[in-house]
C-alpha positions in Angstrom: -19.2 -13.3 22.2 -17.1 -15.6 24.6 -14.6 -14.3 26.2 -10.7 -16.4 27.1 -8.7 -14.9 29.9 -5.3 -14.3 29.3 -2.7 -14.1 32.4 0.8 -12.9 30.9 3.8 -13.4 33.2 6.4 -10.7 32.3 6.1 -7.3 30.8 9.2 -6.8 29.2 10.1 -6.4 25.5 8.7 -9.5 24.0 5.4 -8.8 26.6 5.4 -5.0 25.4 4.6 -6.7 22.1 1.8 -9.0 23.0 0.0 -6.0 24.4 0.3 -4.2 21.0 -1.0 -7.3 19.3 -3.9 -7.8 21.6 -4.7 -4.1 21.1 -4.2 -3.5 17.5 -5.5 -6.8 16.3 -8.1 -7.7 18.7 -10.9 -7.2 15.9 -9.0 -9.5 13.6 -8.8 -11.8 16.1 -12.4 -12.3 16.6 -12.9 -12.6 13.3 -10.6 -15.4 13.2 -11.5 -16.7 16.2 -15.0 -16.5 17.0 -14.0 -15.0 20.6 -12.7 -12.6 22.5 -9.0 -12.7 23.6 -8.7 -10.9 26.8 -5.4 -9.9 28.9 -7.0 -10.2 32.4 -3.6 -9.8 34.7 -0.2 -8.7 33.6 1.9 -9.8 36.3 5.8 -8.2 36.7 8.6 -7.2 39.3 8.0 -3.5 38.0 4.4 -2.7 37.1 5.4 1.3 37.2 7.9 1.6 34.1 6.3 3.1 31.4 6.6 0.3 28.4 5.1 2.3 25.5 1.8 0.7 25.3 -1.6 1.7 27.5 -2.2 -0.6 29.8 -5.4 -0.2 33.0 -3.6 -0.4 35.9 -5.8 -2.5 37.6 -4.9 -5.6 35.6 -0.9 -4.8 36.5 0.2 -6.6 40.0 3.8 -8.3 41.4 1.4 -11.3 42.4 2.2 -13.9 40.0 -0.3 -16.2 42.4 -3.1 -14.0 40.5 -2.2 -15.4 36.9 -1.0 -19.3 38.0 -3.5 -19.8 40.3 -6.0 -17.8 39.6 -9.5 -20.0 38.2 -10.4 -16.7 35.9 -7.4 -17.0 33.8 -7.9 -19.8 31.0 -4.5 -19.3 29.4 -1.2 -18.3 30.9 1.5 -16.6 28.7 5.2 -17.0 30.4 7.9 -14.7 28.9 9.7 -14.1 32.4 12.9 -15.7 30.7 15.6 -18.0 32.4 15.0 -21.1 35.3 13.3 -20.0 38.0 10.7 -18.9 39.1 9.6 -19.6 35.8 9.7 -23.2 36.2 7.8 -23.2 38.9 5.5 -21.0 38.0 5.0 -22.8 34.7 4.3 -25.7 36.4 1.9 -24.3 38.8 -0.4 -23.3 35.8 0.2 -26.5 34.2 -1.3 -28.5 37.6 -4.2 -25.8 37.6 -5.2 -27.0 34.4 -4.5 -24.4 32.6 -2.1 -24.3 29.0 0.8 -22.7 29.1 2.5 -20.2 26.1 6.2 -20.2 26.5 9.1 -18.1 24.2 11.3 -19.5 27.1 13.9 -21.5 25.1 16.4 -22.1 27.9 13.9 -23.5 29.9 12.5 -26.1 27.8 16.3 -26.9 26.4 17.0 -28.1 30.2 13.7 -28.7 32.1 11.8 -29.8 28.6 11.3 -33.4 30.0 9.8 -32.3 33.4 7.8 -29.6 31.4 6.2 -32.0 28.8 5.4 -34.6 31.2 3.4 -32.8 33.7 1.5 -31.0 30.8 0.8 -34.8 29.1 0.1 -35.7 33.3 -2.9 -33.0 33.0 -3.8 -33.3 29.6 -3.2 -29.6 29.1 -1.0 -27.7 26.1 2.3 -25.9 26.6 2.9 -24.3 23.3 6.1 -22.6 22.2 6.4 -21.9 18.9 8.1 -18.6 19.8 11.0 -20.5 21.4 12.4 -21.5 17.9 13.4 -19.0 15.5 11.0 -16.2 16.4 8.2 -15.5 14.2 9.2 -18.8 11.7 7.0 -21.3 12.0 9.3 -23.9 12.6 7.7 -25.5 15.5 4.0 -25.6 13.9 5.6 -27.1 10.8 7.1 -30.0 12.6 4.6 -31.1 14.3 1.7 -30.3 12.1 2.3 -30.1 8.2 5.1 -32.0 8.0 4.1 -34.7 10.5 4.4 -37.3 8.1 7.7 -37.1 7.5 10.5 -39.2 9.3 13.2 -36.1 9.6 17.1 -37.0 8.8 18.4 -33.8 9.6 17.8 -30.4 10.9 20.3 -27.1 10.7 20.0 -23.7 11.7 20.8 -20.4 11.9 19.4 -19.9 14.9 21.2 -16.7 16.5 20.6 -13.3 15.1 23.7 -11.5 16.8 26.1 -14.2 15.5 24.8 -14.1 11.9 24.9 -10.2 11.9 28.1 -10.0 13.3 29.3 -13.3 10.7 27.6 -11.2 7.6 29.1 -7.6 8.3 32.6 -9.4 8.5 32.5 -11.0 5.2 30.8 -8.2 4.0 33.3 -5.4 5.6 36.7 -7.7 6.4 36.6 -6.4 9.7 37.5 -8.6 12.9 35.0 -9.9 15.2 35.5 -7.2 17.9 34.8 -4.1 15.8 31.5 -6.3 14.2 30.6 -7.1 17.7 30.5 -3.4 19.3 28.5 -2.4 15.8 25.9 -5.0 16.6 25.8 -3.8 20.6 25.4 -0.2 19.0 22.5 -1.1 16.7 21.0 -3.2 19.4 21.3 -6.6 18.1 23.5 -7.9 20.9 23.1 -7.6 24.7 26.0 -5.8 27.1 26.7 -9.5 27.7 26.9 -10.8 24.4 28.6 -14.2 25.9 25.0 -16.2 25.9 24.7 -15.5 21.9 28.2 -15.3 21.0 29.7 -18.4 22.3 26.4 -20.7 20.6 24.5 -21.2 23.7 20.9 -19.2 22.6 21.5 -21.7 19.5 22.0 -24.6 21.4 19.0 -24.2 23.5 16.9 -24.2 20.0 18.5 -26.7 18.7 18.3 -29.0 21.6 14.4 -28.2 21.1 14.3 -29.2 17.5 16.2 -32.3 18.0 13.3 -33.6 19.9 10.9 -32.6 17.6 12.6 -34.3 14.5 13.8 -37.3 16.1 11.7 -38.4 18.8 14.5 -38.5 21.2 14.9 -37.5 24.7 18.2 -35.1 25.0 20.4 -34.1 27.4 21.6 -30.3 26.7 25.2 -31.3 28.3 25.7 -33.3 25.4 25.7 -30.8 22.8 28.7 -29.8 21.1 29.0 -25.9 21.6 31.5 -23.4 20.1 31.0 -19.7 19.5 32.4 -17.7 16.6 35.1 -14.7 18.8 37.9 -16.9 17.9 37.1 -16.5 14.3 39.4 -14.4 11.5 38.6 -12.1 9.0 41.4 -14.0 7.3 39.5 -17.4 7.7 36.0 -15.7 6.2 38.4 -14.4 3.2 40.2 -17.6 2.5 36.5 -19.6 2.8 35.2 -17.3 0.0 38.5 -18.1 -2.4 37.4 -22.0 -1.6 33.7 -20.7 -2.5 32.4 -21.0 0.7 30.4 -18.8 3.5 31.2 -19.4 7.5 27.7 -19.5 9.2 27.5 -20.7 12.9 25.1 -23.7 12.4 23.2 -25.8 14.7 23.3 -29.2 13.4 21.1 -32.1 14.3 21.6 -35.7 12.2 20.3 -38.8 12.7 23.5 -40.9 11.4 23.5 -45.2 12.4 21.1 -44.8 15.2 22.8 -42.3 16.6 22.4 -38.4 17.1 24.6 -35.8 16.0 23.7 -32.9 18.3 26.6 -29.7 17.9 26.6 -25.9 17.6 29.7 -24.4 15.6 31.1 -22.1 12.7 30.8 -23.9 9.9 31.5 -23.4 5.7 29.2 -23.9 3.4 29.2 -23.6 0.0 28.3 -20.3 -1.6 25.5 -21.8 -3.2 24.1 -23.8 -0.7 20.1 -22.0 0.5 21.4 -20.9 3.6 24.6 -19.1 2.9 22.0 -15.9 1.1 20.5 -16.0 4.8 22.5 -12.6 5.8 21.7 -10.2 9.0 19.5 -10.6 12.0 17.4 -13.2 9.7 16.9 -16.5 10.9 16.7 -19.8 9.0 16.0 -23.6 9.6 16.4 -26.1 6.7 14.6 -29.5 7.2 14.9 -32.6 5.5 12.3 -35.2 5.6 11.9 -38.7 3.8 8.7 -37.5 1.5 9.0 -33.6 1.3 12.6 -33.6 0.8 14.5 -30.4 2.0 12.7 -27.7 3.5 13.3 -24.2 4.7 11.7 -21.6 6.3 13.1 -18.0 7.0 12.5 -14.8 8.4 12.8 -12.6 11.4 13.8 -14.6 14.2 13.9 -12.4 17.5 12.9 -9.2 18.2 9.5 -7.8 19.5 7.2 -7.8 17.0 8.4 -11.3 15.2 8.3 -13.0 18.6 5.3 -11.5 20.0 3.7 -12.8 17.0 4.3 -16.5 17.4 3.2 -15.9 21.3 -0.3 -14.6 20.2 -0.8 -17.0 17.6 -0.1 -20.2 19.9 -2.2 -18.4 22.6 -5.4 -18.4 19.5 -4.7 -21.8 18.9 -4.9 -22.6 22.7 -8.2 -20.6 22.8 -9.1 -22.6 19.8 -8.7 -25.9 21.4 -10.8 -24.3 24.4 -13.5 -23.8 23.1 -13.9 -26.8 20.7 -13.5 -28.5 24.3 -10.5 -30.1 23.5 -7.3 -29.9 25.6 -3.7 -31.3 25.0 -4.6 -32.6 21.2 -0.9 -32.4 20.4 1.4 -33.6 22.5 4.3 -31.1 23.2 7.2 -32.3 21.1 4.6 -34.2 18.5 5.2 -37.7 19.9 3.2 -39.3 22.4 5.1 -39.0 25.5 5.4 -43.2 25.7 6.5 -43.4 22.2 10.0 -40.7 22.9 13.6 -42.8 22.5 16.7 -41.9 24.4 18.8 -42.6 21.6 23.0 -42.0 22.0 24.4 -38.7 20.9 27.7 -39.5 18.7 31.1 -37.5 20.5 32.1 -34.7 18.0 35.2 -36.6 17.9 33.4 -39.4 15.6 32.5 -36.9 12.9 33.3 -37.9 9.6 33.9 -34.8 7.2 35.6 -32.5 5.8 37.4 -29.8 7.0 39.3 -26.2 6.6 42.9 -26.1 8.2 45.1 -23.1 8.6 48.8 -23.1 10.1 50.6 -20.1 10.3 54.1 -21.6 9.3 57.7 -19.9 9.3 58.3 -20.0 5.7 61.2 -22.7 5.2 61.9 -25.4 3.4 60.4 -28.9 3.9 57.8 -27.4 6.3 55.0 -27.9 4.0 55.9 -31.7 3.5 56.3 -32.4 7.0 52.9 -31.0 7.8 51.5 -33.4 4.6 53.5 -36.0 6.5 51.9 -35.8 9.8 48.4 -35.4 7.8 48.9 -38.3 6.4 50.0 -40.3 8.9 46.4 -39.7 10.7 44.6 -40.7 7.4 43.9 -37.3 6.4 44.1 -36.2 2.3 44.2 -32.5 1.1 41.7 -31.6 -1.2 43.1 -28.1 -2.0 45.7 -25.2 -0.5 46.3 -22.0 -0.6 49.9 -20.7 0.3 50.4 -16.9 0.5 53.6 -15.1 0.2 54.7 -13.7 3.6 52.3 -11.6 5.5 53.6 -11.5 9.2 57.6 -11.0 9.5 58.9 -14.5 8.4 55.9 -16.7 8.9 53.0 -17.1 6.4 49.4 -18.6 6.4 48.9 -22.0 4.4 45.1 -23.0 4.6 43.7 -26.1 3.5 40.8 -28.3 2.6 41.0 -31.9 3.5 38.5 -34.8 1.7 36.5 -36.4 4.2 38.3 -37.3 7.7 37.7 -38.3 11.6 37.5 -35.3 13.7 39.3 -37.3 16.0 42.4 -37.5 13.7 42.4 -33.9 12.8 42.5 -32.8 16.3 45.3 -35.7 16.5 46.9 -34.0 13.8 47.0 -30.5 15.0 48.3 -31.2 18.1 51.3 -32.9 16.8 51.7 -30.3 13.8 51.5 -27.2 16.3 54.6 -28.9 17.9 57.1 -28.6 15.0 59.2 -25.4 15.7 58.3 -24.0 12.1 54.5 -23.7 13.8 53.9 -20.1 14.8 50.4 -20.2 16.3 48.1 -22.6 16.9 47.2 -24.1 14.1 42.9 -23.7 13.8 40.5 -25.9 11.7 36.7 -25.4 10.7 34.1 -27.9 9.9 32.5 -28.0 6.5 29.1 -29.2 5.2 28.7 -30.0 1.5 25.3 -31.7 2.0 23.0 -29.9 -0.3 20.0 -31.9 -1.3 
């Protein structure tokens, strides 16, 4: 039977896994494949750490030079993480000729372009289905089964940490800091939580699926990004008496030629599909012209869920190999002439609704000359909530407002937080009602 060489760069968790894979399911594999998947070199900084899995020694070595340039190895699997060296080293393989597996989302959110077109310049894959959502199959999807579809939107829950730590507060009530030390207790968030916390992981998917719905070239500077710590057990319990749940979403649109491209907690009604995705889960919910919506769920991080995608887009490398065909896919599903750089619209030109709070010294004629100001910037209440005093002599008043400019709300709230009645910064959360 033939045998593929397999070079993986990086032995960490997600590599820990792809060892397990190759040795548990290497006789499914064959079956499947019609070859033999071999891991030739395992290149790391530490090849003496014991990583739970038997590995021969002689295949371990520091030498990345023996994986990238190596003419033995057909396939190189990179799961180093972060810029460099795994750009470079990515696209050493890439001018060697050989394809690339990547679960390196970071990467390919800011050095994508450079990535894709030396692959296209060498007619060789780089596959990276594990940089999306984990073990979904969001990327194949795209590109594959739902090919034929021209894609108007695309949201996500895309980060793990933020949607546990989101779910045990409207589950629990408890503020974000207590949910946060839980989730670094149970393992689902680093020491340094900033990276998931503040919507950057998400950003870097979404900036990925973007280009894979749309066709369009992206800069990741010009996502919108904001992170859920400044968020309220108050603000979850007032968006469930509206019948909403707060997610942190990554939103792609395609609205009048342009792109909407942002990161951000956002409500969404109870019913809506995604607001039952609860945990470490993961979701993405397309929408194309002829399918209609779409969503696909499941675990997305870890080291079994990602490992997984990683082995099966090394198979379908191997696959390609030995039909003799190379790069039969472009990257991102476009061919490389046929990608747009079309305009990403500011978050100040949203057009929706949104959820306002104002913590208010309770007096009289405050409420009507924060409807005053609201109005004035062309903004109409859809509903309020007014509690009784909960903090000395000021109370919280939360709102929903019909459809508005982002650029007026923030308008608003500045000029609202600078009556004297205003006891704190005044906060507002974006809604999406889309459902179908």
């Amino acid at each position: 039977m033939k045998e593929i060489n397999v070079g993986l760069l990086g032995f960490g968790t997600v590599g820990s896994g792809v060892v397990r894979i190759f040795h548990r399911n290497c006789a499914l594999i064959e079956k499947r494949l019609g070859a033999t998947l071999k891991l030739a070199k395992i290149v790391d900084l530490d090849i003496e750490r014991d990583r739970g899995v038997a590995v021969d020694s002689a295949i371990l070595t520091t030498d990345a030079a023996q994986v990238v340039d190596n003419p033995d190895i057909d396939i190189v699997i990179e799961l180093i993480g972060g810029y460099e060296p795994a750009r470079e080293l990515v696209l050493r393989a890439l001018r060697n000729g050989k394809p690339v597996v990547t679960a390196n989302k970071a990467l390919l959110a800011l050095h994508g372009e450079e990535i894709y077109t030396e692959a296209a310049a060498n007619d060789v894959d780089i596959l990276f289905e594990a940089a999306v959502g984990g073990g979904i199959p969001v990327i194949t999807s795209i590109k594959e089964n739902l090919s034929a579809n021209k894609f108007s939107s695309a949201l996500g829950i895309l980060n793990g940490t933020c949607n546990y730590i989101l779910t045990r507060m409207t589950d629990e009530g408890e503020e974000f800091a207590d949910m946060l030390k839980e989730a670094q207790e149970k393992g689902f968030a680093e020491a340094d939580p900033a990276f998931d916390v503040d919507g950057i992981d998400a950003a870097h998917k979404l900036a990925i699926l973007i280009s894979l719905c749309f066709g369009t070239k992206i800069d990741f500077e010009d996502i919108y990004i904001e992170g859920i710590s400044h968020l309220s057990s108050v603000d979850i319990s007032f968006a469930g008496q509206f019948g909403y749940k707060i997610k942190l979403l990554a939103i792609g649109k395609i609205t009048g030629g342009a792109v909407e491209a942002r990161v951000h907690p956002t409500m969404i009604p109870i019913a809506h599909p995604l607001a039952d995705v609860d945990g470490v889960f993961n979701a993405v919910r397309l929408k194309g012209d002829f399918v209609g919506p779409v969503i696909l769920t499941g675990k997305g991080a870890g080291m079994d869920a990602t490992a997984s995608a990683v082995v099966g887009d090394v198979i379908s490398s191997a696959r390609d190999l030995l039909a003799g065909s190379k790069m039969r896919t472009s990257p991102l599903g476009y061919r490389t002439e046929a990608l747009e750089k079309l305009p990403v619209k500011a978050i100040t030109d949203l057009w929706g609704p949104y959820y306002l709070r104002f913590l208010i010294v309770d007096r009289p004629g405050v409420l009507g000359r924060i409807s005053t100001i609201l109005g004035n910037h062309d903004i109409s209440i859809s509903s309020m909530i007014q509690m009784s005093r909960s903090f000395k002599d000021a109370a919280p008043v939360v709102l929903t407002t019909h459809e508005a400019l982002e650029a007026n709300i923030r308008s608003a709230l500045y000029e609202i937080d600078l009556l004297e009645e205003v006891c704190h910064p005044s906060l507002f959360i974006r809604i999406e009602n889309e459902m179908e």
